[in-house]
C-alpha positions as CSV (number, residue, x, y, z in Angstrom):
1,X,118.3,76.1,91.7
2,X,120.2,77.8,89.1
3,X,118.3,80.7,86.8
4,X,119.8,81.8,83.8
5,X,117.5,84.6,81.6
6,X,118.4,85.4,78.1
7,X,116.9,87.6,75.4
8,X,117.6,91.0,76.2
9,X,119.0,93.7,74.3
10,X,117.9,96.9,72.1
11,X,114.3,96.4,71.2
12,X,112.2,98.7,68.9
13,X,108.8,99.7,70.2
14,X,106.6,97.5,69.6
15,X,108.7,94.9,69.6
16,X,109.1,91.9,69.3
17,X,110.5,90.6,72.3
18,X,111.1,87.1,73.8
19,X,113.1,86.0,76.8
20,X,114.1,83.0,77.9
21,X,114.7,81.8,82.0
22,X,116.1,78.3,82.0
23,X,116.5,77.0,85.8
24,X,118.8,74.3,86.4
25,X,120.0,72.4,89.6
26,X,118.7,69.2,91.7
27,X,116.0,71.5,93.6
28,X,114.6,72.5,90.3
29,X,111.7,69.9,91.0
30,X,110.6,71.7,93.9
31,X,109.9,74.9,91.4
32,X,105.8,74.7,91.4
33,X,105.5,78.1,89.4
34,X,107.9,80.1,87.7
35,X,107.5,84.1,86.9
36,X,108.9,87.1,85.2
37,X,109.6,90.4,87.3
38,X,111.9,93.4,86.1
39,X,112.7,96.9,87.4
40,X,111.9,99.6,85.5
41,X,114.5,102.6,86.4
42,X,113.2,104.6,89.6
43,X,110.5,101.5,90.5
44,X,110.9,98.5,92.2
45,X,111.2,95.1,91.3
46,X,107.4,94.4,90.1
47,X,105.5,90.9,89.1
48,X,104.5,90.4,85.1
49,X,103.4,87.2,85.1
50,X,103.2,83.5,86.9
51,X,102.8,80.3,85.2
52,X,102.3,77.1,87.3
53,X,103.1,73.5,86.6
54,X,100.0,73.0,85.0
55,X,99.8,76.2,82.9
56,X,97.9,78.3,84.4
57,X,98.5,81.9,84.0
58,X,98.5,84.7,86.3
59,X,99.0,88.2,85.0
60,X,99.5,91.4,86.8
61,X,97.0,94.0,86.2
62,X,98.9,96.5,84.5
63,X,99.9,94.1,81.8
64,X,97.0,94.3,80.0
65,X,97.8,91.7,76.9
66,X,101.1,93.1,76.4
67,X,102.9,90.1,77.7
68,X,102.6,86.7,77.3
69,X,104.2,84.3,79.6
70,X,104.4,80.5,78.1
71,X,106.8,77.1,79.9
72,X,108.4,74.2,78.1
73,X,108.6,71.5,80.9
74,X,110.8,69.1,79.1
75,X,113.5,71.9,79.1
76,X,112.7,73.4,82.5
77,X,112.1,77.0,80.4
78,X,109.9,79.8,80.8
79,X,109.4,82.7,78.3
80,X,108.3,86.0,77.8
81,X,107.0,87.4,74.7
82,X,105.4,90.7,73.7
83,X,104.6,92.2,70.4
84,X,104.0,96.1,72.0
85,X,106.9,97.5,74.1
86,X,106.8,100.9,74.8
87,X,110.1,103.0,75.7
88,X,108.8,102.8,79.2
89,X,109.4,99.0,79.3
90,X,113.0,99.4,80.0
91,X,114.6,97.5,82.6
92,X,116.1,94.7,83.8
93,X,114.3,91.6,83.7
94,X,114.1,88.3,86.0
95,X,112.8,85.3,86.6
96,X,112.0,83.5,89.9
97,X,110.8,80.3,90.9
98,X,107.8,79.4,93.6
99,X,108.2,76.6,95.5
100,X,104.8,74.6,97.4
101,X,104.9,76.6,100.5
102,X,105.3,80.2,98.4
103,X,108.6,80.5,99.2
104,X,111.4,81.7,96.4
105,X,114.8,80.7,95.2
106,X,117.8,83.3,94.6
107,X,117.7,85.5,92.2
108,X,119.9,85.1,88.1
109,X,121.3,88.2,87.2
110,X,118.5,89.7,84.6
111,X,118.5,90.1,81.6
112,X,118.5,94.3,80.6
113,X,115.8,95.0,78.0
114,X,116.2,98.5,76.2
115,X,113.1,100.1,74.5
116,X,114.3,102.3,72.2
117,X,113.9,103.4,68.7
């Protein structure tokens, strides 16, 4: 499975923001639910949010509304949209698939997000 995230770039706070992970390849069945991480500078990679095949949403704690994680099937797309960044929201962003047993495929590249006015 291929996954390519898009959407990144100099954001104002509070926004808006809204990236796009598009996963290709002949595994990309297998991908039962698909999520956003990032690193923040000085942290470690850290979960956002999960969507699963059927929709359902899964949301760290620390998110608090701010993001909002959505899928187009047809397209094999997930996104991640927020209307309140704050500065501290820099980093780089990724996506990941899940497949049945938990298990995840490689990671894209990211896609840097800067929060700055």
């Amino acid at each position: 499975v291929q996954l390519v995230e898009s959407g990144g770039g100099l954001v104002q706070p509070g926004g808006p923001l809204k990236l796009s992970c598009a996963a290709s390849g002949e595994d990309v069945f297998r991908i039962y639910v698909m999520g956003w991480y990032r690193e923040t500078p000085g942290n470690p990679r850290e979960l956002i949010a999960k969507i699963s095949r059927g929709g359902r949403t899964t949301y760290a704690d620390w998110v608090k509304g701010r993001f909002t994680i959505s899928r187009d099937g047809e397209k094999n797309t997930v996104y991640l949209q927020s209307d309140s960044l704050k500065p501290e929201d820099t980093g780089v962003y990724y996506c990941n698939g899940e497949r049945a047993s938990g298990t995840i495929f490689s990671w894209g590249q990211g896609t840097q997000v800067t929060v700055s006015s």
